[in-house]
VMD Tcl script that builds the backbone (N, CA, C; Angstrom):
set m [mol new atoms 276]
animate dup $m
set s [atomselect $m all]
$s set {name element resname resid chain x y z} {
  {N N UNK 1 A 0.845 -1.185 0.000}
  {CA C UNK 1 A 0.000 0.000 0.000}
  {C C UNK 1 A 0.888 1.244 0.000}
  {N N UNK 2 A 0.447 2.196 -0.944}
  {CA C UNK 2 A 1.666 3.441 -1.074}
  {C C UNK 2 A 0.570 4.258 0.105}
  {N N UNK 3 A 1.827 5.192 0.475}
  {CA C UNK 3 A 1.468 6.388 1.600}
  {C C UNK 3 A 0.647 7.541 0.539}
  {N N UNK 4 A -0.097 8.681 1.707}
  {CA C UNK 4 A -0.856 9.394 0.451}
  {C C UNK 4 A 0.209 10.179 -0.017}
  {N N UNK 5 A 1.768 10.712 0.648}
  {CA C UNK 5 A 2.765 11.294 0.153}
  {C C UNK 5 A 2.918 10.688 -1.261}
  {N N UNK 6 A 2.907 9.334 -1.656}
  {CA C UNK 6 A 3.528 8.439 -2.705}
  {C C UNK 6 A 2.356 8.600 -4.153}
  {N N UNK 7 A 1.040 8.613 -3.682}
  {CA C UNK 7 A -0.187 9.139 -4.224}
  {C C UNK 7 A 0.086 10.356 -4.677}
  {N N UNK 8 A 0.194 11.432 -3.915}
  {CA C UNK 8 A -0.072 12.539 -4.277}
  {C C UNK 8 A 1.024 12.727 -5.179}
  {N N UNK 9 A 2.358 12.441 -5.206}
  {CA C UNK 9 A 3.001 12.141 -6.242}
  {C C UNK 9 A 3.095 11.956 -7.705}
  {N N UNK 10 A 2.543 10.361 -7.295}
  {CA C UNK 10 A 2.256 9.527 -8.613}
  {C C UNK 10 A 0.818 10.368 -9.194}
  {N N UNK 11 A -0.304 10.815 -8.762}
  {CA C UNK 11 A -1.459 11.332 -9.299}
  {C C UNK 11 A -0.818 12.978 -10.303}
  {N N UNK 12 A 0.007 13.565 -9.692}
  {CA C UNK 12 A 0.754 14.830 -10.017}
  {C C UNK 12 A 1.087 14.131 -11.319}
  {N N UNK 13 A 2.563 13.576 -11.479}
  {CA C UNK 13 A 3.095 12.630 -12.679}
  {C C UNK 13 A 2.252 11.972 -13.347}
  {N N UNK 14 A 0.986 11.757 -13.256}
  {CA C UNK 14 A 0.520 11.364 -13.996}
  {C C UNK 14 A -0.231 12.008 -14.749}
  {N N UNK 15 A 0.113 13.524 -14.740}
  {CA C UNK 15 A -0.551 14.804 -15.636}
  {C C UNK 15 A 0.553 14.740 -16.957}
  {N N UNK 16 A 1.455 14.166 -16.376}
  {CA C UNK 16 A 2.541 14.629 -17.691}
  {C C UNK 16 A 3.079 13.093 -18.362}
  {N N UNK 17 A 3.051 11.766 -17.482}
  {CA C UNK 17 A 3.277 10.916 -17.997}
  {C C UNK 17 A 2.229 9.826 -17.873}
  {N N UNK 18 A 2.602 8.309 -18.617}
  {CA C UNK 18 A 1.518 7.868 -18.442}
  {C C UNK 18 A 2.048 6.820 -17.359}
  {N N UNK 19 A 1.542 6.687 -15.878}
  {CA C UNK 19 A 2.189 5.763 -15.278}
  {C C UNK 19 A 1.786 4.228 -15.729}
  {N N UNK 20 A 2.824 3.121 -15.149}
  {CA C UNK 20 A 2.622 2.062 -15.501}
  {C C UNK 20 A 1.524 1.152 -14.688}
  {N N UNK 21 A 1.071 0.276 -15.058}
  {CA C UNK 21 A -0.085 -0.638 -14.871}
  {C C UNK 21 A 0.200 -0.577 -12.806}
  {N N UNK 22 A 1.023 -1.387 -12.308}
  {CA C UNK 22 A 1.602 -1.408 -11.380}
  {C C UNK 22 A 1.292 0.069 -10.390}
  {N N UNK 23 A 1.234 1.349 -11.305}
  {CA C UNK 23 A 1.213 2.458 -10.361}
  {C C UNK 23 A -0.245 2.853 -10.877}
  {N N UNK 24 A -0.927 2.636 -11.622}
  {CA C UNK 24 A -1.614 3.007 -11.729}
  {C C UNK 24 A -2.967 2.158 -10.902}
  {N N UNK 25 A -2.667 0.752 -10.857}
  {CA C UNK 25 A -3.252 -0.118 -9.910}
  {C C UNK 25 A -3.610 0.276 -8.798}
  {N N UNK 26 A -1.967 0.780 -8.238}
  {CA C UNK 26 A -2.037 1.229 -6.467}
  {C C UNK 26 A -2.502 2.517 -6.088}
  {N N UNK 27 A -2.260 3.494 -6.901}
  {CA C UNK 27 A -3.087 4.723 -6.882}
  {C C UNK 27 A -4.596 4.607 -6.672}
  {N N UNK 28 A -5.172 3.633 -8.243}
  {CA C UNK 28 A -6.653 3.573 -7.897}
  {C C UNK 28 A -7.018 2.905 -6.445}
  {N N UNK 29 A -6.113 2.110 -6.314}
  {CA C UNK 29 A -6.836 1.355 -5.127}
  {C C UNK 29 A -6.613 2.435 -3.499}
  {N N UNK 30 A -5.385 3.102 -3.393}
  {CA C UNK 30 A -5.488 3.952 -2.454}
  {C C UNK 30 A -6.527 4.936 -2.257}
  {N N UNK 31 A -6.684 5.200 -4.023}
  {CA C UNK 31 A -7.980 6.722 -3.904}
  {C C UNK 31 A -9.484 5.993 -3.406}
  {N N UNK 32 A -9.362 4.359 -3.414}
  {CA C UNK 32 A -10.909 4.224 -3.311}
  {C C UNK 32 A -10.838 4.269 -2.111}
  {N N UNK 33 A -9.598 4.204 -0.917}
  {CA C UNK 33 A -9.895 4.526 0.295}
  {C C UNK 33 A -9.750 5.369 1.172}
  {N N UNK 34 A -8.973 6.283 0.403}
  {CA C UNK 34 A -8.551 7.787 1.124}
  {C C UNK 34 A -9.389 8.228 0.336}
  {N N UNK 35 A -10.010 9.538 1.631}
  {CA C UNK 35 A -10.652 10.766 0.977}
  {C C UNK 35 A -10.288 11.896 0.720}
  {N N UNK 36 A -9.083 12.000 1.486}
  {CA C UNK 36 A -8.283 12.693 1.525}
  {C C UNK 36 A -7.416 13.218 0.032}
  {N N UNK 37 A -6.971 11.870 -0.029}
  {CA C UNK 37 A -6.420 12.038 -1.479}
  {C C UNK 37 A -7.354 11.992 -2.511}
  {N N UNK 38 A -8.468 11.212 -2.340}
  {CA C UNK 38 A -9.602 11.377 -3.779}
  {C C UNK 38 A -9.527 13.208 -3.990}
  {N N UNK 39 A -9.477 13.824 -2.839}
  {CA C UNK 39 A -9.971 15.538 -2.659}
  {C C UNK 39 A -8.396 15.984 -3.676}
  {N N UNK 40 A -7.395 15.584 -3.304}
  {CA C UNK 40 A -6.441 16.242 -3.802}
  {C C UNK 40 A -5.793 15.984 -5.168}
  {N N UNK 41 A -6.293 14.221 -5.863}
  {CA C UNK 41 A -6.682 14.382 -7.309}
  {C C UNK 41 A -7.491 15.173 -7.706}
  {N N UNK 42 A -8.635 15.519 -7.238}
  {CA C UNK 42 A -9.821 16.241 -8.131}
  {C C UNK 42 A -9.129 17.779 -8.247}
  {N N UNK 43 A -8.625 17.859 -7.251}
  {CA C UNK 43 A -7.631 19.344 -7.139}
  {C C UNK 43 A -6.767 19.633 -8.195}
  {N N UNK 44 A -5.811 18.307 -8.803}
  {CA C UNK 44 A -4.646 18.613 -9.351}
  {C C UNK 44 A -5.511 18.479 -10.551}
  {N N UNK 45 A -6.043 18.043 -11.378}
  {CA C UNK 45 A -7.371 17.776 -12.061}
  {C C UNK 45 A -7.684 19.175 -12.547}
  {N N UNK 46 A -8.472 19.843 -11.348}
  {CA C UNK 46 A -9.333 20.918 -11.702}
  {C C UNK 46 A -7.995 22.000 -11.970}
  {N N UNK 47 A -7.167 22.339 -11.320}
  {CA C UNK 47 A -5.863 23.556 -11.714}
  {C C UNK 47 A -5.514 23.036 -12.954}
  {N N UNK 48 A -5.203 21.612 -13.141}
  {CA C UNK 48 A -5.003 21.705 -14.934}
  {C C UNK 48 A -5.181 22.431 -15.449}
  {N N UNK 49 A -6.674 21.845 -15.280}
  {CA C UNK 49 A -7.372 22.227 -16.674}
  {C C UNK 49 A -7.807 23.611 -16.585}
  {N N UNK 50 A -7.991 24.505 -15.429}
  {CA C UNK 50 A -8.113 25.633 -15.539}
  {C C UNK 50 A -6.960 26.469 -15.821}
  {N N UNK 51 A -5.714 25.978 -15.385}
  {CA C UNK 51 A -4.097 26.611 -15.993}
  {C C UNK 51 A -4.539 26.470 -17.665}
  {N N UNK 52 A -5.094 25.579 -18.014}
  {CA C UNK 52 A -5.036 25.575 -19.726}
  {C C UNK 52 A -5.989 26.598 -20.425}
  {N N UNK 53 A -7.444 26.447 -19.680}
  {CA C UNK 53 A -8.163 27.312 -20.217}
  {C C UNK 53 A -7.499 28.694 -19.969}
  {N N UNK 54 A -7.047 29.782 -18.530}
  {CA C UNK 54 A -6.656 30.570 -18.462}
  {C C UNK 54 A -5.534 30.595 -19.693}
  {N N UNK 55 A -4.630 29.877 -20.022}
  {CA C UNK 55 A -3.684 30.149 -21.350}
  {C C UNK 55 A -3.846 30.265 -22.357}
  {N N UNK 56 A -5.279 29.684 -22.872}
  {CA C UNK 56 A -5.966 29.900 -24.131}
  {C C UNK 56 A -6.832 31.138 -23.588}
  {N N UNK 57 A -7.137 31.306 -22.960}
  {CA C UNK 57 A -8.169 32.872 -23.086}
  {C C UNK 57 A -7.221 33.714 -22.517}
  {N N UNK 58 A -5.789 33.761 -22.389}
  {CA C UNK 58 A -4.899 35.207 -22.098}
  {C C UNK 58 A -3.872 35.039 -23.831}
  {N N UNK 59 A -3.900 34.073 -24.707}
  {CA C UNK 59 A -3.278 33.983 -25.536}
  {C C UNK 59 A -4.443 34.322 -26.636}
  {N N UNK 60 A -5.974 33.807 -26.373}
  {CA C UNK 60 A -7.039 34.242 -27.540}
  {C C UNK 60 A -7.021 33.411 -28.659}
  {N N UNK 61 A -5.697 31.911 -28.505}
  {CA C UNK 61 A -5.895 30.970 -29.694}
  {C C UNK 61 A -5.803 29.808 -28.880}
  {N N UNK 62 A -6.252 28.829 -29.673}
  {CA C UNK 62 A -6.331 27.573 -28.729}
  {C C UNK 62 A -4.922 26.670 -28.862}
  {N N UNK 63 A -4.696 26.192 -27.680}
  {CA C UNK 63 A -3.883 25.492 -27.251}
  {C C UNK 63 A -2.890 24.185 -27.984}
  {N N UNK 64 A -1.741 24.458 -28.369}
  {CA C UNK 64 A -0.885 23.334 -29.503}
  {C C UNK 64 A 0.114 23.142 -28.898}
  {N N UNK 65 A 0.744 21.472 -29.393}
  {CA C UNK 65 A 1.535 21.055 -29.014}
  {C C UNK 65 A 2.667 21.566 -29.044}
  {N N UNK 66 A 3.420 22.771 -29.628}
  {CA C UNK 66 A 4.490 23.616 -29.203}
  {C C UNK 66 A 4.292 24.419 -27.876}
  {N N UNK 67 A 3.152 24.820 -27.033}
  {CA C UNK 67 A 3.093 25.890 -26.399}
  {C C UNK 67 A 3.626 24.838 -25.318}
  {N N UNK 68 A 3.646 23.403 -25.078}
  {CA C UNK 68 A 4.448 22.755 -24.180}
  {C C UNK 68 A 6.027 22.891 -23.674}
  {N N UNK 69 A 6.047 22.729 -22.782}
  {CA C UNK 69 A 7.955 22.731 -22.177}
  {C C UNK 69 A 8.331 21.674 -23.560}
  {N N UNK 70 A 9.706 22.145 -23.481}
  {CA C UNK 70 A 10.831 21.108 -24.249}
  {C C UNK 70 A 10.675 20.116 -23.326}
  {N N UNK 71 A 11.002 18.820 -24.293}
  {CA C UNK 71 A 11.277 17.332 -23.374}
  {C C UNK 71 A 12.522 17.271 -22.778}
  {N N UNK 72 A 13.576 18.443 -23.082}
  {CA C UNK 72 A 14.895 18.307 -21.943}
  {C C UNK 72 A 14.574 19.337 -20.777}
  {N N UNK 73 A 13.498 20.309 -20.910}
  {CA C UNK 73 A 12.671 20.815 -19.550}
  {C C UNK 73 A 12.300 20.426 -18.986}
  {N N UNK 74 A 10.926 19.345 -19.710}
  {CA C UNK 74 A 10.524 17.952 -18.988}
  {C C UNK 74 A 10.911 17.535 -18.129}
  {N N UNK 75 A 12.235 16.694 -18.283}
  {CA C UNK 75 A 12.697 15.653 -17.855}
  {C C UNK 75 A 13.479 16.487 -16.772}
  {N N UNK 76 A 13.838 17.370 -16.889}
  {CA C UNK 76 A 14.865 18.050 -15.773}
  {C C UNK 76 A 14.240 18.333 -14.629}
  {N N UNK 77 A 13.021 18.790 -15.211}
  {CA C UNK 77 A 11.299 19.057 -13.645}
  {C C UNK 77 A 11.458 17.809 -13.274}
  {N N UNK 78 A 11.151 16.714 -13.777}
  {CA C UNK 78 A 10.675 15.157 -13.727}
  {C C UNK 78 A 12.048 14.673 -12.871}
  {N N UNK 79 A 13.144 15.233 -13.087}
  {CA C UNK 79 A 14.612 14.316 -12.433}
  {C C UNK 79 A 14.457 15.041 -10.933}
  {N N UNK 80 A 14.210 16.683 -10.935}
  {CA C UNK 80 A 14.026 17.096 -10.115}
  {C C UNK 80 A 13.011 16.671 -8.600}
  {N N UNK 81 A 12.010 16.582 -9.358}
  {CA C UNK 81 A 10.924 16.012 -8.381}
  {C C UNK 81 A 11.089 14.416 -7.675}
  {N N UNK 82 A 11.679 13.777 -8.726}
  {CA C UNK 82 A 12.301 12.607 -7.985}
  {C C UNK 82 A 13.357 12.785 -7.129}
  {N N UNK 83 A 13.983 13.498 -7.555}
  {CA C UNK 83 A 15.383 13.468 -6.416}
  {C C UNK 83 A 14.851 14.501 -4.991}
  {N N UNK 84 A 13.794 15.652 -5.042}
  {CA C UNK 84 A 13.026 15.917 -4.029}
  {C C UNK 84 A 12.398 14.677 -3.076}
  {N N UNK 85 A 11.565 13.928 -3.717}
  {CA C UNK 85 A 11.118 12.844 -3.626}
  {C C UNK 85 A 11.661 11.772 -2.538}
  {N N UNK 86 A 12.698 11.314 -3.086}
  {CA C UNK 86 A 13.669 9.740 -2.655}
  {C C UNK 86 A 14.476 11.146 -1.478}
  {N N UNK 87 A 14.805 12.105 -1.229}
  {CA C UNK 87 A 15.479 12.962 -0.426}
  {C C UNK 87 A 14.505 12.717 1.019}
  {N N UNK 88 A 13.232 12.885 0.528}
  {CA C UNK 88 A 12.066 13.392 1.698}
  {C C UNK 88 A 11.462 12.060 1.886}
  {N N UNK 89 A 11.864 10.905 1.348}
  {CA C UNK 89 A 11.625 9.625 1.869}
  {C C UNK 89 A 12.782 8.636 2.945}
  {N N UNK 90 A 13.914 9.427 2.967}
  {CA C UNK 90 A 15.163 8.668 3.396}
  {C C UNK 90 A 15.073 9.872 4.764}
  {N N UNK 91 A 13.977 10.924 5.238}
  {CA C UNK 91 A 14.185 11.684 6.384}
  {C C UNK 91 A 13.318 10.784 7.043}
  {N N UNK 92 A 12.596 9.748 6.808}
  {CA C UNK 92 A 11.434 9.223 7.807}
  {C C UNK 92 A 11.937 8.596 8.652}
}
mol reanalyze $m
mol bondsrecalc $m
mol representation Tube
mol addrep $m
C-alpha cells in the first residue's frame, strides 16, 4: 500500500506521464480509500485544466503542441521532483 505522500506524487506525474499498470493499480486502489487524497486528485485535475483554459483565453488561440515545455525541460522538472522525492523519503 503506497502512503498518500507516494499518491499525491504519482497522481501529479501522472498529468505529464503515463504511469505504468503497477502504479496506476495502487493509486486507484489507495484513492478508493482515502478521501483525503480522492480531494487532492480532483484538485490537481481541476488547476489543470483551468491553468489551460486561463492560457488559451490570455493567448485568444487555442492550445498546440508547441506551447508545451521542451522534453529536456521535462525531464529536468521530472529528475528534479524525484530526487526531491527519494530525499524526503530517506528523512522518515
Amino acid at each position: 500500500m503506497r502512503s498518500c505522500k507516494q499518491v499525491s506524487f504519482l497522481v501529479s506525474e501522472s498529468q505529464d506521464r503515463k504511469l505504468s499498470l503497477r502504479e496506476r493499480l495502487s493509486v486507484k486502489v489507495h484513492l478508493q480509500m482515502c478521501k483525503a487524497c480522492q480531494q487532492m486528485a480532483r484538485q490537481i485535475k481541476l488547476l489543470r485544466a483551468t491553468s489551460r483554459q486561463y492560457k488559451c483565453a490570455e493567448d485568444g488561440k487555442p492550445r498546440h503542441r508547441q506551447d508545451h515545455l521542451s522534453k529536456e525541460a521535462s525531464e529536468r522538472i521530472r529528475e528534479r521532483l524525484r530526487h526531491v522525492s527519494h530525499n524526503q523519503g530517506n528523512r522518515k
